[in-house]
C-alpha positions as CSV (number, residue, x, y, z in Angstrom):
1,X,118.8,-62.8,152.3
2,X,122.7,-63.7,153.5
3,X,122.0,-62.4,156.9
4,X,119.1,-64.6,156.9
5,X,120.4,-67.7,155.6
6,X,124.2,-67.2,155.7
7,X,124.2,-68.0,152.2
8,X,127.9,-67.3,151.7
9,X,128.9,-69.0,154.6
10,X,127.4,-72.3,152.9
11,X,128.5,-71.5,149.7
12,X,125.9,-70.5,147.7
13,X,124.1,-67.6,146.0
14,X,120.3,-66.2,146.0
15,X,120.7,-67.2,142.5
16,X,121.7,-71.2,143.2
17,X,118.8,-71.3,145.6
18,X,116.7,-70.0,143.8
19,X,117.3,-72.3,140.3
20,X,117.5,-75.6,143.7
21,X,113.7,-74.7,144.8
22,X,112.7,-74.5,141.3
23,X,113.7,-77.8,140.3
24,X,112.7,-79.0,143.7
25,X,109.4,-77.6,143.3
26,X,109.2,-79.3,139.8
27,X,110.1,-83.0,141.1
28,X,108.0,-82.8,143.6
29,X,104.9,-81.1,141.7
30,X,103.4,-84.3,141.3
31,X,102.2,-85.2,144.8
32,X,100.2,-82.1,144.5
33,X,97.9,-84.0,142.2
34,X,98.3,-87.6,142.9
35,X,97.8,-87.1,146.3
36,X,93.7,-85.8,146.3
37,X,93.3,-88.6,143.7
38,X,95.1,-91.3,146.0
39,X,93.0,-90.0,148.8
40,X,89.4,-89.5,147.0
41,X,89.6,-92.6,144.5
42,X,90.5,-90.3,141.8
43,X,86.5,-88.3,142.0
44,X,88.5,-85.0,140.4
45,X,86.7,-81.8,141.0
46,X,84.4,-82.9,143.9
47,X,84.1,-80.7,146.9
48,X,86.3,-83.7,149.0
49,X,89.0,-84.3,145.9
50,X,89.2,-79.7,146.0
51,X,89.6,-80.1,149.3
52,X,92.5,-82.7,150.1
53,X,94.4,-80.7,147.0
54,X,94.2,-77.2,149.0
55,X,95.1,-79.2,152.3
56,X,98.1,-80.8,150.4
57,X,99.1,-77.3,149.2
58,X,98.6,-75.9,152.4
59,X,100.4,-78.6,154.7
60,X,103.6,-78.7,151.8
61,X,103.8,-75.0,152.4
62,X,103.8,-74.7,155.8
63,X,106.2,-77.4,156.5
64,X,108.7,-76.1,153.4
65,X,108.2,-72.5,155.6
66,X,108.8,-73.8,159.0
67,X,112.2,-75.7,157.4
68,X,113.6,-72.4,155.7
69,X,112.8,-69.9,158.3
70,X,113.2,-72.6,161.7
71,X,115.7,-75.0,161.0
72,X,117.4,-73.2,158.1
73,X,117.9,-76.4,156.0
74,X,117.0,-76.8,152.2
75,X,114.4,-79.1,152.5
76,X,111.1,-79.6,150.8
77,X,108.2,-80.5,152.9
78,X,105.0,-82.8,151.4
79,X,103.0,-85.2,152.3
80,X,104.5,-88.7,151.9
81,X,103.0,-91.2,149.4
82,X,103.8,-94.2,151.8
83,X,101.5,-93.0,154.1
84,X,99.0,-92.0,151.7
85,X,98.8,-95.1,150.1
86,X,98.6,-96.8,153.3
87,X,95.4,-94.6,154.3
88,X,93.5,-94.7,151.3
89,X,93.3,-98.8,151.7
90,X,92.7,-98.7,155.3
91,X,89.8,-96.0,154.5
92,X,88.5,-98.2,151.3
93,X,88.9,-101.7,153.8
94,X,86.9,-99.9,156.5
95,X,84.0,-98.6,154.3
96,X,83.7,-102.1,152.4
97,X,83.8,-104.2,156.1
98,X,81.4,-101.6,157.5
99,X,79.3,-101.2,155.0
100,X,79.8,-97.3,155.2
101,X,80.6,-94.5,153.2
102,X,84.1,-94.1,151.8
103,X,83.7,-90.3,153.2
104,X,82.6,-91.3,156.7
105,X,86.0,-94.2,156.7
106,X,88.0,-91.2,156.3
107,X,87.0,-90.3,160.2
108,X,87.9,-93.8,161.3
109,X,90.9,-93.9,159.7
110,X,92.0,-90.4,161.1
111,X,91.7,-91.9,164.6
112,X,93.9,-94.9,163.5
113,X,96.3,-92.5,162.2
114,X,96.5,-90.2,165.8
115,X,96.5,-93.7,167.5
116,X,100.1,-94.9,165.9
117,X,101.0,-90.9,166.4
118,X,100.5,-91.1,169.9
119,X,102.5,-94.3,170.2
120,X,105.4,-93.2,168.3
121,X,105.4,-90.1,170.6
122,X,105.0,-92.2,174.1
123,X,107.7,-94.3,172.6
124,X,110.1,-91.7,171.5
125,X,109.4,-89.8,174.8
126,X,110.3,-92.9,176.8
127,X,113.4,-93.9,174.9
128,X,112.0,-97.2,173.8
129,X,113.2,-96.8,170.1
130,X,117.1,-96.2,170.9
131,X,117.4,-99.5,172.8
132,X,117.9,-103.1,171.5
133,X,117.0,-106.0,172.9
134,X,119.6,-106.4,175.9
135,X,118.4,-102.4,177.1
136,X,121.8,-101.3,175.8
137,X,121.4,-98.2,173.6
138,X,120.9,-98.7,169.5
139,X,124.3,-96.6,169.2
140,X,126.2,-98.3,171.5
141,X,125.5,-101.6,170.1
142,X,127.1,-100.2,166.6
143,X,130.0,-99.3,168.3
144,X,130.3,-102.5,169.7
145,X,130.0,-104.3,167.1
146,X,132.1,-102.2,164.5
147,X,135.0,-102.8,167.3
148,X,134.7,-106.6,167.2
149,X,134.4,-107.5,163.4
150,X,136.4,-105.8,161.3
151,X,136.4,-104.7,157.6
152,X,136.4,-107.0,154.8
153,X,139.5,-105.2,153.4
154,X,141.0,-105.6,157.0
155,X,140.6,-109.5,156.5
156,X,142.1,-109.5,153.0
157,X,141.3,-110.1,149.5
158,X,140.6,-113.8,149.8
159,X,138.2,-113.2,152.5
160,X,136.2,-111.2,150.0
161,X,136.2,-113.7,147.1
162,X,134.9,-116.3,149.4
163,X,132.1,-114.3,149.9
164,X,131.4,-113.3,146.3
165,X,131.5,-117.0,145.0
């Protein structure tokens, strides 16, 4: 385990880690059930509800895996609520406008979701999301900007009440 993930050189024992993924694990618990409800409209031991909660299992896994053993940081990976939420009315608006099943949404939603996937990725890829508006880099810009206007403590107390009243 310390060769693996030079425990000592962050300061910490198997024991420590072990006691942080427990109470990890038990915060984060919940998504395990809310998410196949969130996601099935709450139809509990259905082949579709058994199915999202192995997937959720399975993906929260294989993320917390590829974290620990890849990138050899402490993090827990699940699937985010946002998201979820976000789906499950997209899937219930699209099977209530289409007069479809809510099972049959889910595929129409899916391709929604690899639509604004692929975007991100073009968008990344490209560089788009680090530059403002003038094609200066995001970064940049902060520095800039941190330069030019100082502190409030830098401008003095009476700056500061100004602002408060």
């Amino acid at each position: 385990m310390e060769k693996l993930f030079k425990l000592k050189a962050n300061g910490t024992t198997v024991r420590t880690e072990i006691l942080a993924g427990l109470t990890t694990f038990m915060t984060m618990a919940y998504i395990i059930a809310l998410n196949p409800n969130l996601l099935t409209n709450f139809a509990v031991g259905t082949p579709l509800w058994n199915g999202v909660f192995l997937a959720t299992c399975i993906a929260s896994a294989i993320g917390t895996i590829c974290m620990a053993f890849f990138a050899n940081k402490p993090f827990v990976m699940a699937p985010g609520m946002g998201l979820n939420s976000f789906f499950a009315v997209v899937v219930a608006n699209i099977a209530v406008i289409n007069e479809c099943e809510y099972e049959s949404a889910f595929q129409a939603a899916l391709v929604i979701i690899l639509v604004e996937g692929i975007v991100f990725l073009i968008l990344t890829l490209l560089k788009v999301r680090e530059k403002d508006r003038g094609g200066h880099s995001s970064r940049r810009a902060l520095r800039h900007r941190s330069r030019h206007r100082p502190d409030a403590d830098e401008r003095g107390p009476w700056l500061q009440r100004r602002y408060l009243l």
